[in-house]
ZAKOLFI-12638 format. One record per residue (C-alpha): residue number from 1; z, x, y. Coordinates in Angstrom, 3 decimals. Layout:
(NUM,(Z,X,Y));
...
REM end
This chain:
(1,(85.865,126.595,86.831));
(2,(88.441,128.613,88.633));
(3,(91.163,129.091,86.233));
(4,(94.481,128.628,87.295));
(5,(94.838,126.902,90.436));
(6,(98.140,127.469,92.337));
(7,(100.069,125.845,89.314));
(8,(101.593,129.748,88.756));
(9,(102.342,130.168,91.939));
(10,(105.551,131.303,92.788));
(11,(108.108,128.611,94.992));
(12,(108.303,130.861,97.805));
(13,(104.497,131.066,98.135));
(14,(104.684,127.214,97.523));
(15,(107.688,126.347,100.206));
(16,(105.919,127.306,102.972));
(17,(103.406,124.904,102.327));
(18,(105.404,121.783,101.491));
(19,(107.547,122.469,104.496));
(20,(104.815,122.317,106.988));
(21,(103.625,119.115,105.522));
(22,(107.032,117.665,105.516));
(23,(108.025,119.078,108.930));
(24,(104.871,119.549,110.791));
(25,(103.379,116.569,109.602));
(26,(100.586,118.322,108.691));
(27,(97.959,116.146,106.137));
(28,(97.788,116.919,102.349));
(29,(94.058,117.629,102.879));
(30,(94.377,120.210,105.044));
(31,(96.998,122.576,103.622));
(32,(94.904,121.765,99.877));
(33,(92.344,123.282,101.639));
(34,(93.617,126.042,103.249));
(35,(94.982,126.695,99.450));
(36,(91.900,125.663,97.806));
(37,(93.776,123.145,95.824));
(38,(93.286,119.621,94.893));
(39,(95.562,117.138,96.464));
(40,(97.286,116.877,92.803));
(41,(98.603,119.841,92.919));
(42,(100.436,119.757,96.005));
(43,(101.767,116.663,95.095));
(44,(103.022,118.017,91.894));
(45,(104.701,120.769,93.423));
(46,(106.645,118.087,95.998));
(47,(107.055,116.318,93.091));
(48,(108.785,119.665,91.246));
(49,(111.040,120.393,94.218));
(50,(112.271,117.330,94.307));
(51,(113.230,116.980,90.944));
(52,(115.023,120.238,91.076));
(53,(116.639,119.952,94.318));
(54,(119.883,119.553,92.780));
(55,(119.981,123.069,91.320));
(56,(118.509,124.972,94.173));
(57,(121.382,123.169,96.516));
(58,(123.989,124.472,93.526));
(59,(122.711,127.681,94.074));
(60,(123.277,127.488,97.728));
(61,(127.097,126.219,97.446));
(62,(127.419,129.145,95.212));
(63,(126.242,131.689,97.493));
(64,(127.965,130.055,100.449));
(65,(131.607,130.402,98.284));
(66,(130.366,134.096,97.657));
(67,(129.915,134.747,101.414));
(68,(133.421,132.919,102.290));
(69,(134.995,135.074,99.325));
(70,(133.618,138.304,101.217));
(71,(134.849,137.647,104.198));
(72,(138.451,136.949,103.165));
(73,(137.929,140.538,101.675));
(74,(136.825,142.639,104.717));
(75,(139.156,140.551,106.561));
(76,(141.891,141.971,104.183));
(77,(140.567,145.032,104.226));
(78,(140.828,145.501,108.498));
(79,(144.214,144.312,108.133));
(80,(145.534,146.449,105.662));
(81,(143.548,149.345,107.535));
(82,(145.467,148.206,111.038));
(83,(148.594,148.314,109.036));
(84,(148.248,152.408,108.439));
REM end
């Protein structure tokens, strides 16, 4: 028995993975074993990032209102330094 088998595995060691399947259309039994996984793993991972696609798209919309925030900032910023 190997232990743990990708089940700790952090998501951006897992994304790559799922995206290629998704995108690529490459098969299940190929990425498993290119991971050395069983097929139930990957599947439960897919079935993680869907259920908590919700928060990493919150996340995202946060981030994006950040950026927008900055850039009415420096924009500020150059106008008030034009102004001198």
């Amino acid at each position: 028995m190997r232990g743990k088998r990708g089940s700790s595995a952090p998501g951006k060691r897992k994304s790559p993975f799922l995206r290629r399947h998704w995108l690529e259309q490459e098969l299940v039994s190929k990425l498993c074993d290119e991971l050395g996984l069983p097929p139930t793993v990957f599947y439960r991972w897919q079935k993680e990032f869907f259920e908590n696609g919700a928060a990493a798209l919150q996340a995202k919309a946060r981030t994006h209102h950040q950026a927008g925030q900055e850039r009415i900032e420096y924009s500020r910023s150059k106008e008030n330094a034009s102004d001198r």
